[in-house]
PyMOL Python script that loads the backbone (N, CA, C, O; Angstrom):
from pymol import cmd

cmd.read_pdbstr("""\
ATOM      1  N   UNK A   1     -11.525 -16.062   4.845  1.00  0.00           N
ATOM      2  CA  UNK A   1     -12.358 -14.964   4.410  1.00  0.00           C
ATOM      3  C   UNK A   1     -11.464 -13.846   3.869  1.00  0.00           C
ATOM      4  O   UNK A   1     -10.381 -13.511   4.351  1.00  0.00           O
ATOM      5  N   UNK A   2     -11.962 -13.408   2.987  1.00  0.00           N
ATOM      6  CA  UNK A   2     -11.473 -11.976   1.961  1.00  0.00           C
ATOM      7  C   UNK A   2     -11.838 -10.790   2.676  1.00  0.00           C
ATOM      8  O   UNK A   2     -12.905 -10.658   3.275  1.00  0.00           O
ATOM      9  N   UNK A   3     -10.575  -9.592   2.574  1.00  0.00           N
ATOM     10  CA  UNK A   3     -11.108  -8.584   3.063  1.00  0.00           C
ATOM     11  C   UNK A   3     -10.634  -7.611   1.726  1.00  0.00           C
ATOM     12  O   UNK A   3      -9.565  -7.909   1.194  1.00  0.00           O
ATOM     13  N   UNK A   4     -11.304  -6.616   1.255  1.00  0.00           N
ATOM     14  CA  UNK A   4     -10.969  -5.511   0.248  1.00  0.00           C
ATOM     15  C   UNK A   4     -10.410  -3.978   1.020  1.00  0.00           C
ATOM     16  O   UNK A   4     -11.079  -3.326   1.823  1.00  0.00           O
ATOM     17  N   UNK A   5      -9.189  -3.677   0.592  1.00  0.00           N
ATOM     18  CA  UNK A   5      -8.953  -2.597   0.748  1.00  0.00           C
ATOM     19  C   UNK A   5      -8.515  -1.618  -0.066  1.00  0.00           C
ATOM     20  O   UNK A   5      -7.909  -2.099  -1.023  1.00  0.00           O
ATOM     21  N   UNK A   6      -8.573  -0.427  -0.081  1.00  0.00           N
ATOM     22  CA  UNK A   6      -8.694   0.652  -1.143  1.00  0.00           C
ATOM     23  C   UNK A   6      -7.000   1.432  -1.118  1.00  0.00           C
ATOM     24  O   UNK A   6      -6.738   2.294  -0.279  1.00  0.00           O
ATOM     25  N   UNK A   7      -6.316   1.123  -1.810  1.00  0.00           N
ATOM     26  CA  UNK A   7      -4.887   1.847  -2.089  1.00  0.00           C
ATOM     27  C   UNK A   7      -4.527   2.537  -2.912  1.00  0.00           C
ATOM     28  O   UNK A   7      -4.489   2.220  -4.101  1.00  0.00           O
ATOM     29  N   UNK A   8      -4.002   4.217  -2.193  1.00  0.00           N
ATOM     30  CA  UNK A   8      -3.646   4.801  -2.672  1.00  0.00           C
ATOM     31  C   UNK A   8      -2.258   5.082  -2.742  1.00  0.00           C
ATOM     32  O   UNK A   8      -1.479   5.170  -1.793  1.00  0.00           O
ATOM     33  N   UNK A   9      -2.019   5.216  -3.957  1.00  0.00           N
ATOM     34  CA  UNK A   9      -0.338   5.632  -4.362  1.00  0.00           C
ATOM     35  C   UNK A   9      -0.407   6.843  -4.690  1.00  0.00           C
ATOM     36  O   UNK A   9      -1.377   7.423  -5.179  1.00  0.00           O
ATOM     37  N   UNK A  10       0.926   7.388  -4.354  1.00  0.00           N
ATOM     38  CA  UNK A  10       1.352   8.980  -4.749  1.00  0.00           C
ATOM     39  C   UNK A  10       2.435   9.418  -5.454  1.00  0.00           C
ATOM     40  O   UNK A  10       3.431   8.769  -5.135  1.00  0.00           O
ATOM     41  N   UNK A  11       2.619  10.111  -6.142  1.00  0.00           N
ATOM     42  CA  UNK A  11       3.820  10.621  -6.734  1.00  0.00           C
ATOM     43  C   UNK A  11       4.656   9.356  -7.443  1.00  0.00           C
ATOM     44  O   UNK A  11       3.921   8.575  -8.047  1.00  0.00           O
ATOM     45  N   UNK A  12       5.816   9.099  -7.457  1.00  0.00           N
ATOM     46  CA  UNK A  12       6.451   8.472  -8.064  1.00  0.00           C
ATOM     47  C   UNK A  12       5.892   7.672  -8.291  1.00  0.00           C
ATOM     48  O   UNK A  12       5.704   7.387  -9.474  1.00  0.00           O
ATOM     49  N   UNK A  13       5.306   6.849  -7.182  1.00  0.00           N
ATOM     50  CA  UNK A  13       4.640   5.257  -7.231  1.00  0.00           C
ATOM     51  C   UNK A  13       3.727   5.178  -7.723  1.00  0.00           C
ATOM     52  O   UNK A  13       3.223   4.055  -7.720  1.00  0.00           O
ATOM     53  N   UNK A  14       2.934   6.368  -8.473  1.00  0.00           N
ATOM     54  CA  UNK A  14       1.240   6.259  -8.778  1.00  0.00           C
ATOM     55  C   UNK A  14       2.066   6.223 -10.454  1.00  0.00           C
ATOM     56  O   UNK A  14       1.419   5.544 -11.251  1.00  0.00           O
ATOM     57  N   UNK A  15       3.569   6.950 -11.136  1.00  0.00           N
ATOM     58  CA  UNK A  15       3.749   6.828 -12.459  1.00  0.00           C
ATOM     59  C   UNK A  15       4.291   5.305 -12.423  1.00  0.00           C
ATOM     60  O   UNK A  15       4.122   4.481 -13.321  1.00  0.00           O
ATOM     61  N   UNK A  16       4.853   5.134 -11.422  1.00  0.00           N
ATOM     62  CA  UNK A  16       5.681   3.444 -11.443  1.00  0.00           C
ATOM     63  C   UNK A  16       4.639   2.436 -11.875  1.00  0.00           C
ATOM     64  O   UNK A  16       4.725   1.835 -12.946  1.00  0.00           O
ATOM     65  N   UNK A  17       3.456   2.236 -10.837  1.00  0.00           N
ATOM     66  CA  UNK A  17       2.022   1.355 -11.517  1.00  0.00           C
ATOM     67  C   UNK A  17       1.620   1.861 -12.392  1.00  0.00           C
ATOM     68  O   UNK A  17       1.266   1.073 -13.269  1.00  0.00           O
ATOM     69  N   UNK A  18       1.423   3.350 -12.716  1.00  0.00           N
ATOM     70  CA  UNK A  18       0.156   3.445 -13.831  1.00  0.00           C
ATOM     71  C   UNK A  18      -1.155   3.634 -13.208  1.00  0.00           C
ATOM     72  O   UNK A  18      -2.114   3.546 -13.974  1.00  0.00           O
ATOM     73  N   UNK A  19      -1.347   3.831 -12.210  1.00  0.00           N
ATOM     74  CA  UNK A  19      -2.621   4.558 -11.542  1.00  0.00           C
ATOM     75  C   UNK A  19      -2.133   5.288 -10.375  1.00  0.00           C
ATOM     76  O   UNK A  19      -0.969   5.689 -10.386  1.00  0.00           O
ATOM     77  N   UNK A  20      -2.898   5.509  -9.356  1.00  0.00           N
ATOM     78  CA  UNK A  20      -3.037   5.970  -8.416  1.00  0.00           C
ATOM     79  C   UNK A  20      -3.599   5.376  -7.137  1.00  0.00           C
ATOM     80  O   UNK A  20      -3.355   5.566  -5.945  1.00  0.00           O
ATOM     81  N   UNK A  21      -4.641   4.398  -7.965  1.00  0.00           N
ATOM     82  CA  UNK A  21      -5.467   4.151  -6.880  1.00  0.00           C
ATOM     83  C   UNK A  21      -5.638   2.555  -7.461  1.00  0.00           C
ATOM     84  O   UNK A  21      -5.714   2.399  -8.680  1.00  0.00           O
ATOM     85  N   UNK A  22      -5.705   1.168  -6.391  1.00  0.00           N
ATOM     86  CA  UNK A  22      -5.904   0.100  -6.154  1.00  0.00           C
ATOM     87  C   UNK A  22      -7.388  -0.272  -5.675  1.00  0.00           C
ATOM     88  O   UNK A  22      -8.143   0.654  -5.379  1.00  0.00           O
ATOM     89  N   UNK A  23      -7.753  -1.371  -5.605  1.00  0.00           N
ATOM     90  CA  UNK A  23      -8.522  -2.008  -4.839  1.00  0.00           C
ATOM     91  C   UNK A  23      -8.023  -3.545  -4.896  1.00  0.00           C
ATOM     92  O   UNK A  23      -8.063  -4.369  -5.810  1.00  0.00           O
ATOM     93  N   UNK A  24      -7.533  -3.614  -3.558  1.00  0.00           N
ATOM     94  CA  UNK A  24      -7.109  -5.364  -3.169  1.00  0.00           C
ATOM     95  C   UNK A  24      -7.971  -5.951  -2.700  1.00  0.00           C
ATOM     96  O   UNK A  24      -8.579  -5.516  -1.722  1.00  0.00           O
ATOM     97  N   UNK A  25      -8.225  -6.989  -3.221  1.00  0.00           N
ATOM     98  CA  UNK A  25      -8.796  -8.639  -2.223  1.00  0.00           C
ATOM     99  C   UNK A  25      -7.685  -9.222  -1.372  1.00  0.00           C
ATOM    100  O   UNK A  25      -7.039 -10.061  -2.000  1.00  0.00           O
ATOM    101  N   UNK A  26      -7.445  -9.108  -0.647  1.00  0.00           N
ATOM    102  CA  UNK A  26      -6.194  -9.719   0.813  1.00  0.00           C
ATOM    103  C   UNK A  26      -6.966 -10.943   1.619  1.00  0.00           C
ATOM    104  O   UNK A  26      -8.190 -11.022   1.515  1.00  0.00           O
ATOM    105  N   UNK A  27      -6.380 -11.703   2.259  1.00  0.00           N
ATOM    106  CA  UNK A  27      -6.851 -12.582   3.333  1.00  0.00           C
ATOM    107  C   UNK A  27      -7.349 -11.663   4.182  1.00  0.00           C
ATOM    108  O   UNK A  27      -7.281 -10.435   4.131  1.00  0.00           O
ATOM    109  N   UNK A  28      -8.101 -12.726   5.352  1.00  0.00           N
ATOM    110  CA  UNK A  28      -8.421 -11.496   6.765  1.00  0.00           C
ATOM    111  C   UNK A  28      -7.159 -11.942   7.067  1.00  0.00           C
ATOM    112  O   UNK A  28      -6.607 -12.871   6.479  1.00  0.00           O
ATOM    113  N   UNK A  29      -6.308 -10.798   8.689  1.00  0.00           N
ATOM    114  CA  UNK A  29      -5.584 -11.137   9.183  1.00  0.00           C
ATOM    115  C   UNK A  29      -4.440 -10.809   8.806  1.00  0.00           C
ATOM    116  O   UNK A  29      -3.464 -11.007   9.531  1.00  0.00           O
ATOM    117  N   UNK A  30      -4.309 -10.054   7.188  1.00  0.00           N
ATOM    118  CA  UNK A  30      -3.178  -9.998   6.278  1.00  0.00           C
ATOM    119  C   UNK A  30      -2.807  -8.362   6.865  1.00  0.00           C
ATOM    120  O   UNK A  30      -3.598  -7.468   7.167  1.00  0.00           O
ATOM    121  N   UNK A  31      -0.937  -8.365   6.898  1.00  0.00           N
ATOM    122  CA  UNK A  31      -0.481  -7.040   7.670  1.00  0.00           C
ATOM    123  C   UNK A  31      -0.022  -5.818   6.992  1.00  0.00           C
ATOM    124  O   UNK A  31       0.950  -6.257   6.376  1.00  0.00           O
ATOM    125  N   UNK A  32      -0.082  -4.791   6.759  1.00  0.00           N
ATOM    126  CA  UNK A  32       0.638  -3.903   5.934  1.00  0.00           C
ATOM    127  C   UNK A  32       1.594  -4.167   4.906  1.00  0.00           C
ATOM    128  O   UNK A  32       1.512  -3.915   3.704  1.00  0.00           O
ATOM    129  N   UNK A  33       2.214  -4.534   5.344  1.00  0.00           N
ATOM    130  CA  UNK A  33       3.811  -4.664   4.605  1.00  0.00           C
ATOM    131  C   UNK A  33       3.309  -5.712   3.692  1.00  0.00           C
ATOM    132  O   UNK A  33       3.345  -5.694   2.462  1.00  0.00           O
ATOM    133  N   UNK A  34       2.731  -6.831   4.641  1.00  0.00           N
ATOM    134  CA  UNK A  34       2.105  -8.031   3.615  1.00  0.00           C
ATOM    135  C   UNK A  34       1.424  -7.921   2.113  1.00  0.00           C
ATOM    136  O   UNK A  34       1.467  -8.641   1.116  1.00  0.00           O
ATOM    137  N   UNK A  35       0.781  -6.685   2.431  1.00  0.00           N
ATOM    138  CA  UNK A  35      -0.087  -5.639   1.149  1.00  0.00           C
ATOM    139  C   UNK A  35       0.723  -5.464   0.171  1.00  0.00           C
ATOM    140  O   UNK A  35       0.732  -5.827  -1.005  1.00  0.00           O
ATOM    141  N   UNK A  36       1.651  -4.638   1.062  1.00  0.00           N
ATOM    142  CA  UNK A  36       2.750  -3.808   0.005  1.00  0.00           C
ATOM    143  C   UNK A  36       3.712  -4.980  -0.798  1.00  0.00           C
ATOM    144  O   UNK A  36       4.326  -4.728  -1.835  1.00  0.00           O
ATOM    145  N   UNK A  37       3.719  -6.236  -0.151  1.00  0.00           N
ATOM    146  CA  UNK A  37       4.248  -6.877  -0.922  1.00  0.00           C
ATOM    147  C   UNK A  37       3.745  -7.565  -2.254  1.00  0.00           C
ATOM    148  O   UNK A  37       4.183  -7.610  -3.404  1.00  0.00           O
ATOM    149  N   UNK A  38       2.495  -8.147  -1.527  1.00  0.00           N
ATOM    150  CA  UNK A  38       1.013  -8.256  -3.041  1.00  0.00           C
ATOM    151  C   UNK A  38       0.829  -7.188  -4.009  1.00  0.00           C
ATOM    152  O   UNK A  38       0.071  -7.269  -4.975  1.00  0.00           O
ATOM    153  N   UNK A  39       1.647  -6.049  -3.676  1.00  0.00           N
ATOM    154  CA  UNK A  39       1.247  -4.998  -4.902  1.00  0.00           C
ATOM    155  C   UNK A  39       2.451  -5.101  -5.498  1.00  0.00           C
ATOM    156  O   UNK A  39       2.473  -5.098  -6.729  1.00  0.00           O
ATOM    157  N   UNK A  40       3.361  -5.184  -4.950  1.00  0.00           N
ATOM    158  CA  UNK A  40       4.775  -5.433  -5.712  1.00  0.00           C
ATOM    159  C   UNK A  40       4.538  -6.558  -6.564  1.00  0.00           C
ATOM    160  O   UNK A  40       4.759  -6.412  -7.766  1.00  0.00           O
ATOM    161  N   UNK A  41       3.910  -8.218  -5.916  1.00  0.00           N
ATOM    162  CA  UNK A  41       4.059  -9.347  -6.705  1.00  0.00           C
ATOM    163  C   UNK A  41       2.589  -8.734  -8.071  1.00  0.00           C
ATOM    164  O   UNK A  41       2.425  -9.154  -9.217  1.00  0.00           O
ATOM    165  N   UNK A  42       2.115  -8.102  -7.625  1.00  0.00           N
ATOM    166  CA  UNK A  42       0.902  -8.096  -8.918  1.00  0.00           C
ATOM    167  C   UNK A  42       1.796  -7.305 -10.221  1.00  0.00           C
ATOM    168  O   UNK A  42       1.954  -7.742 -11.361  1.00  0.00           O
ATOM    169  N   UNK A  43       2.265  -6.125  -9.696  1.00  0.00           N
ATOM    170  CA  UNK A  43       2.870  -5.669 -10.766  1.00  0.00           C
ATOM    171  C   UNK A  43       4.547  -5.584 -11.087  1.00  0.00           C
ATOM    172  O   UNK A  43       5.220  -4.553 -11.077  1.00  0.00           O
ATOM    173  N   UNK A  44       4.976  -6.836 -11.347  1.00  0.00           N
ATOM    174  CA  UNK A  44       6.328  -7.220 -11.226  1.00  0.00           C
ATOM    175  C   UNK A  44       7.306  -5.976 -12.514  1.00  0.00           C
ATOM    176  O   UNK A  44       6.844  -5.500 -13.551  1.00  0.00           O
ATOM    177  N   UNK A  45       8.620  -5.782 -11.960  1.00  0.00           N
ATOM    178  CA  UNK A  45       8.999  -4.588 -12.690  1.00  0.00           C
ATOM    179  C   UNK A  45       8.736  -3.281 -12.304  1.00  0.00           C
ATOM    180  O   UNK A  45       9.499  -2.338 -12.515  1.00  0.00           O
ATOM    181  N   UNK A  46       8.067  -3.240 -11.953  1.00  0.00           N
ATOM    182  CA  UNK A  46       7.758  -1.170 -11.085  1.00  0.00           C
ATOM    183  C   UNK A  46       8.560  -1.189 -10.574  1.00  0.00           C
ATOM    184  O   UNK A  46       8.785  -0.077 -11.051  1.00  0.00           O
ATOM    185  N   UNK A  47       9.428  -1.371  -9.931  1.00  0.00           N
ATOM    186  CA  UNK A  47      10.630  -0.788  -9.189  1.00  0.00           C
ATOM    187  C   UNK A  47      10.094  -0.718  -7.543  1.00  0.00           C
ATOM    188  O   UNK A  47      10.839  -1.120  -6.650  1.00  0.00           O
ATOM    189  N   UNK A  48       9.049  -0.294  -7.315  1.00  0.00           N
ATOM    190  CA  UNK A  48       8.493  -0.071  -6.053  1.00  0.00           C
ATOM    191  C   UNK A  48       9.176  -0.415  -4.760  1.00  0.00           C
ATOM    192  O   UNK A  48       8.997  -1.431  -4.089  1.00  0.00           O
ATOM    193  N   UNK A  49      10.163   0.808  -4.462  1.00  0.00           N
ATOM    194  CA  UNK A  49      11.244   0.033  -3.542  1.00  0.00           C
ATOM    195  C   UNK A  49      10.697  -0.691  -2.256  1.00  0.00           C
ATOM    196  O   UNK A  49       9.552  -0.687  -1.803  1.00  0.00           O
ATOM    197  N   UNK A  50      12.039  -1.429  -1.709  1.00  0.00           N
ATOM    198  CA  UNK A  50      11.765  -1.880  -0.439  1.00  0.00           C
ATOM    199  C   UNK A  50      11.184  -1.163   0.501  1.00  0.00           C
ATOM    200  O   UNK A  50      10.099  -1.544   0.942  1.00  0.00           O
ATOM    201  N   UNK A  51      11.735  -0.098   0.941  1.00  0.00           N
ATOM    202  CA  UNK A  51      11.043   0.692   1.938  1.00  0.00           C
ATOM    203  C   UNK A  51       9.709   2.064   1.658  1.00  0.00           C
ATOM    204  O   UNK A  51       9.294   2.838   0.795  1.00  0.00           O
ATOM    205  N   UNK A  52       9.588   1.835   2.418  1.00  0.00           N
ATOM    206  CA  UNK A  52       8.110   2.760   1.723  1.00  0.00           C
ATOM    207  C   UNK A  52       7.375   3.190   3.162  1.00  0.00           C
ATOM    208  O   UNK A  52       7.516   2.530   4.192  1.00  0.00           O
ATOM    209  N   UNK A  53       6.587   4.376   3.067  1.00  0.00           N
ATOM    210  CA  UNK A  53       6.063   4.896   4.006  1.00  0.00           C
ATOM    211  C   UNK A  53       4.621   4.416   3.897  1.00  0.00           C
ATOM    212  O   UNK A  53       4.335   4.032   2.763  1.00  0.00           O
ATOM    213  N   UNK A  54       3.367   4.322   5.051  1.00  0.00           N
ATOM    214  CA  UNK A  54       2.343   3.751   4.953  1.00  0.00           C
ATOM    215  C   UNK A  54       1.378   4.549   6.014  1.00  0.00           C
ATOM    216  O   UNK A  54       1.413   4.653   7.241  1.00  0.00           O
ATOM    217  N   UNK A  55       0.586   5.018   5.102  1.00  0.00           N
ATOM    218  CA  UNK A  55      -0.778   4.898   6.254  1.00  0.00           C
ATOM    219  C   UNK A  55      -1.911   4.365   6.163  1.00  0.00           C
ATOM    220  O   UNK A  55      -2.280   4.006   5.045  1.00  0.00           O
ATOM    221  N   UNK A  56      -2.481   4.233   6.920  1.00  0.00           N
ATOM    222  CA  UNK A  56      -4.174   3.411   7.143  1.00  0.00           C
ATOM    223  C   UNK A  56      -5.065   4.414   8.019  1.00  0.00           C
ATOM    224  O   UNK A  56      -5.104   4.843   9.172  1.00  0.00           O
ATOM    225  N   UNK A  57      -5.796   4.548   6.742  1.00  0.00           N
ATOM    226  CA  UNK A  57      -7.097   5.436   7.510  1.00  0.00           C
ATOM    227  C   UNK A  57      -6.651   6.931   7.701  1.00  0.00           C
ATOM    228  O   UNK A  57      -7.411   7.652   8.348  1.00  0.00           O
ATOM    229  N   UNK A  58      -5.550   7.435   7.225  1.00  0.00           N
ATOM    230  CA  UNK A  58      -5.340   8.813   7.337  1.00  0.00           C
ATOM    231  C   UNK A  58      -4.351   8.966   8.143  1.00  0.00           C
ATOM    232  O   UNK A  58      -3.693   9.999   8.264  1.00  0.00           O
ATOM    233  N   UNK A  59      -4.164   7.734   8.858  1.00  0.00           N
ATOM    234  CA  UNK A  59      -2.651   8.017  10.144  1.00  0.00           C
ATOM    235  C   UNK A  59      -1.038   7.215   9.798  1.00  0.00           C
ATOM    236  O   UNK A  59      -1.006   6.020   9.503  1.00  0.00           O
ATOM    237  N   UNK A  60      -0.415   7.628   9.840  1.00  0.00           N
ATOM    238  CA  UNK A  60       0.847   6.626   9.867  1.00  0.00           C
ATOM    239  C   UNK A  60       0.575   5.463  10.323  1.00  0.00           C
ATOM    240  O   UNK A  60      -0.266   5.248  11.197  1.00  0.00           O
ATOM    241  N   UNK A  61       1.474   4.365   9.600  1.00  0.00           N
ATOM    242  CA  UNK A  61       1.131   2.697  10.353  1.00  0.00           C
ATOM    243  C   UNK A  61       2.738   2.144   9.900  1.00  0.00           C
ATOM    244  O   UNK A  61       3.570   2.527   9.078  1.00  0.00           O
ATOM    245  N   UNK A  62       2.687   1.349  10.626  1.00  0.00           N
ATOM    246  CA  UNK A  62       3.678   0.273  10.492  1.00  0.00           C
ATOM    247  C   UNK A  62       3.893  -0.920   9.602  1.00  0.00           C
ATOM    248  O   UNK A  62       2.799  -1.477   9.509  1.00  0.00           O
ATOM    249  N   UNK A  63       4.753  -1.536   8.942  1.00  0.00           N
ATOM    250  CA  UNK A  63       4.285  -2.383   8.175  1.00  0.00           C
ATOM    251  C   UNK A  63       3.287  -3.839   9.206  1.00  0.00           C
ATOM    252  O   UNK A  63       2.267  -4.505   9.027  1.00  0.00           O
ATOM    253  N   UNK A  64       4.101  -3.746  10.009  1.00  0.00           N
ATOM    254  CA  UNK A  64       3.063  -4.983  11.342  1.00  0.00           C
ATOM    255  C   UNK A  64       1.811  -4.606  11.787  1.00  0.00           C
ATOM    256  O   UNK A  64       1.257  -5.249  12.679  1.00  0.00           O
ATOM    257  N   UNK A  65       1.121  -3.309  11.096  1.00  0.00           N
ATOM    258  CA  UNK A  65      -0.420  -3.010  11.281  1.00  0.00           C
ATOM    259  C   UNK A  65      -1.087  -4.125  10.602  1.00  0.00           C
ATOM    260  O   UNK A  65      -0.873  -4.384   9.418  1.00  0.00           O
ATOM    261  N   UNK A  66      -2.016  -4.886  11.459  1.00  0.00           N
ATOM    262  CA  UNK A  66      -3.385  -5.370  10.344  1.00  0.00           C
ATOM    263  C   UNK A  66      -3.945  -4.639   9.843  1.00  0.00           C
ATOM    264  O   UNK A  66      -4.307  -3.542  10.270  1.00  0.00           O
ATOM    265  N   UNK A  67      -4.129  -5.128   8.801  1.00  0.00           N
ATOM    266  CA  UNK A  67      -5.408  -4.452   7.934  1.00  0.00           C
ATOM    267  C   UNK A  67      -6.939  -5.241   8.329  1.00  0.00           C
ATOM    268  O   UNK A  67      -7.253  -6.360   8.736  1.00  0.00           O
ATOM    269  N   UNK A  68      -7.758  -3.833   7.916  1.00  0.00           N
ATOM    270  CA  UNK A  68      -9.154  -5.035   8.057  1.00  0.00           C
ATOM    271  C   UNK A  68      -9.850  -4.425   6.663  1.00  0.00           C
ATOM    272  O   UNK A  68      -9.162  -3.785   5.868  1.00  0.00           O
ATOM    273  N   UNK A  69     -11.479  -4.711   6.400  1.00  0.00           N
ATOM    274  CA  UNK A  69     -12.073  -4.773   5.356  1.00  0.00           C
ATOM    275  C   UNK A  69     -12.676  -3.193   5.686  1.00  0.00           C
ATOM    276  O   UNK A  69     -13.267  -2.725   6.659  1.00  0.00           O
ATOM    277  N   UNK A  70     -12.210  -2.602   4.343  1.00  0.00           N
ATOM    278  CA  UNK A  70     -12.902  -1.239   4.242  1.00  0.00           C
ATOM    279  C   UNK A  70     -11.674   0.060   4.352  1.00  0.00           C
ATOM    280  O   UNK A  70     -11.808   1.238   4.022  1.00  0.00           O
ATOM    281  N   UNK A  71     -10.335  -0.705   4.998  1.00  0.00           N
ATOM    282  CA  UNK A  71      -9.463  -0.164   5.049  1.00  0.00           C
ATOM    283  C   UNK A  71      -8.954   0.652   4.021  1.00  0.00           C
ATOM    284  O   UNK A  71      -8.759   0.093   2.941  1.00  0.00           O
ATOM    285  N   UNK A  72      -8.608   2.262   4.151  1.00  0.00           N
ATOM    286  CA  UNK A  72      -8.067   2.864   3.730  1.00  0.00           C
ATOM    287  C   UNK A  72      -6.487   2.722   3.523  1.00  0.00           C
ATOM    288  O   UNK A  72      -5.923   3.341   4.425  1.00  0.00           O
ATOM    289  N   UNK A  73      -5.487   2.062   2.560  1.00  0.00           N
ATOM    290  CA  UNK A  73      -3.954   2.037   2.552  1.00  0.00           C
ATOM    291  C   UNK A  73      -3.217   2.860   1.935  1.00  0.00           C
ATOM    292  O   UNK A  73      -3.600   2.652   0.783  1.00  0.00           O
ATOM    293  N   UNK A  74      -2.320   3.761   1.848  1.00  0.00           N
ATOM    294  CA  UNK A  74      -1.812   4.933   1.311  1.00  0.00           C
ATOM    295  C   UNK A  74      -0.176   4.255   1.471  1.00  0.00           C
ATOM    296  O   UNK A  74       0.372   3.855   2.499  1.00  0.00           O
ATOM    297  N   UNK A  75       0.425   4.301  -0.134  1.00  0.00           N
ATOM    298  CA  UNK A  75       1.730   4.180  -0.131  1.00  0.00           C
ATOM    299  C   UNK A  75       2.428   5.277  -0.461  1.00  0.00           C
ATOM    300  O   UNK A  75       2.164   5.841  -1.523  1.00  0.00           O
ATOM    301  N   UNK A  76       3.621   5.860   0.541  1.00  0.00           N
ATOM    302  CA  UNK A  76       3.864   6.957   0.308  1.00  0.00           C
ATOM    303  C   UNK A  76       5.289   7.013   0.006  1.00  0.00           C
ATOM    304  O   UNK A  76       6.153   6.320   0.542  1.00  0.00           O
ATOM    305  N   UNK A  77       5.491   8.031  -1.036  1.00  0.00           N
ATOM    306  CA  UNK A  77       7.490   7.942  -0.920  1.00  0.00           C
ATOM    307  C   UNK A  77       7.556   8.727   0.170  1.00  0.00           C
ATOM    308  O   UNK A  77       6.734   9.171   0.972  1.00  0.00           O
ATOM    309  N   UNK A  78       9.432   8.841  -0.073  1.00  0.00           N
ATOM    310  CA  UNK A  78      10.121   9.616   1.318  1.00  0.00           C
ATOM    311  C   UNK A  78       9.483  10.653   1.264  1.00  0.00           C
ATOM    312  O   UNK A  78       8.832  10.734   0.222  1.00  0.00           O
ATOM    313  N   UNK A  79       9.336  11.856   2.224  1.00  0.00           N
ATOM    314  CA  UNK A  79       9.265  12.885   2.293  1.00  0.00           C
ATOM    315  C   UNK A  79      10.278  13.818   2.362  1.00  0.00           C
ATOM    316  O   UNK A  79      11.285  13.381   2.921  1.00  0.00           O
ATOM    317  N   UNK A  80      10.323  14.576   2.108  1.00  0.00           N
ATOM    318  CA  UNK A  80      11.120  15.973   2.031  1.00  0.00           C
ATOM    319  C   UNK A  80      10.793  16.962   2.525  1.00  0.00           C
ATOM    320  O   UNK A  80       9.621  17.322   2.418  1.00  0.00           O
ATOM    321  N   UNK A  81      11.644  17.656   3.165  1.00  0.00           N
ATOM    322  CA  UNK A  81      11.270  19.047   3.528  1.00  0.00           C
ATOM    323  C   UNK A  81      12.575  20.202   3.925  1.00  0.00           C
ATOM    324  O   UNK A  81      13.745  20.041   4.271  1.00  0.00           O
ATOM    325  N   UNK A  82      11.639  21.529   3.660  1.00  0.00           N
ATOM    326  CA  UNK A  82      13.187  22.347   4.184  1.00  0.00           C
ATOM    327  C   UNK A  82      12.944  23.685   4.680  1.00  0.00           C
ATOM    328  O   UNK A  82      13.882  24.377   5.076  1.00  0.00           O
TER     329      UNK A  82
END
""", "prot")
cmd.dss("prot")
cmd.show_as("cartoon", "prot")
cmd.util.cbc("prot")
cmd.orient("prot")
């Protein structure tokens, strides 16, 4: 079974794809990182580095979070601050 989740990119990564915003078809059962890697294989060439920050649903997550259907995914660069 298919689950759809809604991804948002920011800053660098939203000029790297060319949008901002996704909608994936994923397996059920499929994990964060797993995502982030399906967005890398869809759009080969973005650069979209290895490491990357993530939340689901508004909170920080791990790449070993499941995802489920309806899920909110947010790819974020580093942060900065001072």
């Amino acid at each position: 079974m298919a689950i759809t989740v809604h991804t948002l990119l920011f800053a660098r990564y939203a000029e790297l794809l060319g949008a901002d915003q996704l909608t994936l078809t994923l397996p059920e059962g499929i994990k964060a990182g797993e995502a982030v890697t399906q967005v890398r294989n869809q759009h080969p060439g973005n650069a979209l580095p290895s490491t990357v920050l993530l939340a689901i649903n508004g909170r920080q997550a791990t790449l070993d979070r499941p995802l489920h259907d309806g899920d909110e995914l947010a790819i974020l660069p580093p942060l900065a601050g001072g």
